[in-house]
C-alpha positions as CSV (number, residue, x, y, z in Angstrom):
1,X,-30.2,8.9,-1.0
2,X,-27.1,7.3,0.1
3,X,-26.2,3.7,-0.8
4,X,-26.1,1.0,1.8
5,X,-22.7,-0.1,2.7
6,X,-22.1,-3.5,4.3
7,X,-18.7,-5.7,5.0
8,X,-18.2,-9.1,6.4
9,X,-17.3,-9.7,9.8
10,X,-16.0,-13.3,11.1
11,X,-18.0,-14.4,14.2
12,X,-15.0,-16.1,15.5
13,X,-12.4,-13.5,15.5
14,X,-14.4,-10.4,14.5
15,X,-12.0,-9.5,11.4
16,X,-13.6,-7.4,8.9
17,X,-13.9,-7.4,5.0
18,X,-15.3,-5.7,2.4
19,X,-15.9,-9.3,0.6
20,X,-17.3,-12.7,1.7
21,X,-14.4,-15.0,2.6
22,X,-14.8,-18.7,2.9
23,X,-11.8,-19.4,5.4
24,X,-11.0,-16.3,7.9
25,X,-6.9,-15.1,7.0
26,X,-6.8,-14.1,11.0
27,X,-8.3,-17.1,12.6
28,X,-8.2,-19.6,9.9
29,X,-11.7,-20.5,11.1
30,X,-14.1,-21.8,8.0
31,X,-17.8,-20.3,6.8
32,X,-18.0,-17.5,9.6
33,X,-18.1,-14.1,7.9
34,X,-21.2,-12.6,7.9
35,X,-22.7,-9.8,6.3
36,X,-23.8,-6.4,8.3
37,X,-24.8,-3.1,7.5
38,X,-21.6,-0.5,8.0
39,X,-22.6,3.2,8.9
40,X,-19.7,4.9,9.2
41,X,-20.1,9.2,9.9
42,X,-18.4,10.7,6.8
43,X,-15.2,12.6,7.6
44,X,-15.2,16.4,7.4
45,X,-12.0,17.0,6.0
46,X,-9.4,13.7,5.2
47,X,-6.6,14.1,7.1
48,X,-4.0,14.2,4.1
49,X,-5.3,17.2,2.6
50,X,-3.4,20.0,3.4
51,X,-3.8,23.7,2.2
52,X,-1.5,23.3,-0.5
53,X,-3.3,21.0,-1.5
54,X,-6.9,22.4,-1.7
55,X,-5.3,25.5,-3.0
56,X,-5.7,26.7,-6.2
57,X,-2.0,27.6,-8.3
58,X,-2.9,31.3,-10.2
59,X,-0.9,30.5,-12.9
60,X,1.8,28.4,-14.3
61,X,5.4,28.8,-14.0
62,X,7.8,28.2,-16.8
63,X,10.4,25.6,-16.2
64,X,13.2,28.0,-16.7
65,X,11.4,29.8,-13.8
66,X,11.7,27.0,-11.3
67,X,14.6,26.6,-8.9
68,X,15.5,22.7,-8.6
69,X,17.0,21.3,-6.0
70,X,19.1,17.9,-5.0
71,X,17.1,15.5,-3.5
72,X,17.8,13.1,-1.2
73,X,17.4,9.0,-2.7
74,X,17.3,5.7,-1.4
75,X,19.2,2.9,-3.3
76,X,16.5,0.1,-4.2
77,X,19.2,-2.7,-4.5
78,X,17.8,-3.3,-8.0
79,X,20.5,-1.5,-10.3
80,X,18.2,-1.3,-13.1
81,X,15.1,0.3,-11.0
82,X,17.6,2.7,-9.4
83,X,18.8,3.7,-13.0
84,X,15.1,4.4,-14.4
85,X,14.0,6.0,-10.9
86,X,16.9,8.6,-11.7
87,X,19.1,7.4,-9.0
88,X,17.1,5.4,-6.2
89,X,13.8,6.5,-4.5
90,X,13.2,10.4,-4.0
91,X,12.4,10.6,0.1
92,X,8.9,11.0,0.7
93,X,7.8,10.8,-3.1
94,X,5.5,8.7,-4.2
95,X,6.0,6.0,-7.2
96,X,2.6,4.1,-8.8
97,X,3.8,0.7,-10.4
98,X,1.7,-0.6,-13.6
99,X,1.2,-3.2,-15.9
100,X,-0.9,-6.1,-16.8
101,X,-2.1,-8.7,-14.0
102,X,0.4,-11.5,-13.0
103,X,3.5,-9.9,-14.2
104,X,5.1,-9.8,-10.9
105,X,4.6,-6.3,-9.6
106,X,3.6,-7.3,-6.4
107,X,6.7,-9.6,-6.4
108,X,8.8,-6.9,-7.5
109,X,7.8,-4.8,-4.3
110,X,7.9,-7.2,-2.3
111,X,11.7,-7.7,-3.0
112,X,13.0,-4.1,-3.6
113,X,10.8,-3.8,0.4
114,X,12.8,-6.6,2.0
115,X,15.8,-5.1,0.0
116,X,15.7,-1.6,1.7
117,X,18.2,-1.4,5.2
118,X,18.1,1.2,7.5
119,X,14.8,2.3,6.8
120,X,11.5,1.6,8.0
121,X,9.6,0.6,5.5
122,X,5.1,-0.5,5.3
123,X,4.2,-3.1,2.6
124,X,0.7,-2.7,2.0
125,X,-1.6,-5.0,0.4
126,X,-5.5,-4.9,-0.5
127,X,-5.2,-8.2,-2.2
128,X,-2.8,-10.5,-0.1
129,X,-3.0,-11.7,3.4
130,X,0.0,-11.1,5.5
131,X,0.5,-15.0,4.9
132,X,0.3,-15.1,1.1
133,X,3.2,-12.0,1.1
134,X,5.2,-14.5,4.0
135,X,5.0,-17.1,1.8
136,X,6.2,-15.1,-1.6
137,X,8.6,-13.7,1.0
138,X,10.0,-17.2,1.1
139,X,9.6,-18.4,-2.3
140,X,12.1,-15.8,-3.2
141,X,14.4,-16.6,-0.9
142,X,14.7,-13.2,0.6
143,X,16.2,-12.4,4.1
144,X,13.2,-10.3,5.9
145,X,14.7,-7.0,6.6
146,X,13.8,-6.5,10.6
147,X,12.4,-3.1,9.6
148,X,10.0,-4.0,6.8
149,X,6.4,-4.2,8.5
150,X,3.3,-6.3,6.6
151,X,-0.5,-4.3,6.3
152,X,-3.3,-5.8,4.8
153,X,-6.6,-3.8,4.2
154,X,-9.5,-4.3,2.2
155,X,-11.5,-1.3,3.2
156,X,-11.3,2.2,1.5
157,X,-12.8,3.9,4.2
């Protein structure tokens, strides 16, 4: 049997989250979430997955075997990070930064995001309200690049 989901829903503004919050981060309105049951139809197919990447690969291919190529890279503005990152960001790639709560990874991003120029670029946060990143945005003194755009989601569905 499937498990009941619910989320919280502020009666003032109607903003959604998947926890109880005391004071609403879109209205700023006090004690109004409310919990309700969520049904949501699961999806057929996500939308990210591809055929490559429901295929199955036959067999492996030795490294010798593979034809490299130069890929294009976006300088970080962090000399450092560009070094380890071979050179900047690989276009399109993805890059999963780790470590132990409160040791400024979010802050990190946050920079190396307002940082970037001439590229759109999406912070997103499951943690932070778009005020919370505003004000880290200001506590380090960065300039907000005009293309850097603020998400904040809770939900996993």
């Amino acid at each position: 049997m499937a498990k009941t989901k619910t989320a919280f829903f502020c009666q003032s503004c109607g903003h959604e989250s998947a926890k109880w919050l005391g004071k609403c981060p879109s209205c700023s309105q006090w004690n109004t979430f409310v919990e309700e049951i969520v049904e949501k139809a699961p999806a057929s197919v996500p939308t990210w997955k591809t055929e490559t990447s429901t295929r199955k690969l036959s067999k492996p291919s030795k490294v010798d075997d593979i034809q490299s190529s130069v890929e294009r890279r976006i300088l970080t503005g962090d000399n450092e990070l560009d070094r380890v990152l071979g050179g900047g960001l690989v276009e399109g790639s993805l890059v999963l930064i780790g470590g132990e709560p409160g040791i400024g990874k979010s802050t990190l991003m946050l920079q190396l995001a307002l940082n970037i120029k001439g590229k759109k670029l999406l912070y997103i946060s499951g943690e932070e309200s778009e005020q919370q990143i505003k004000m880290r945005a200001e506590r380090i003194k960065e300039t907000p690049s005009a293309d850097c755009y603020i998400l904040t989601e809770t939900s996993t569905q």
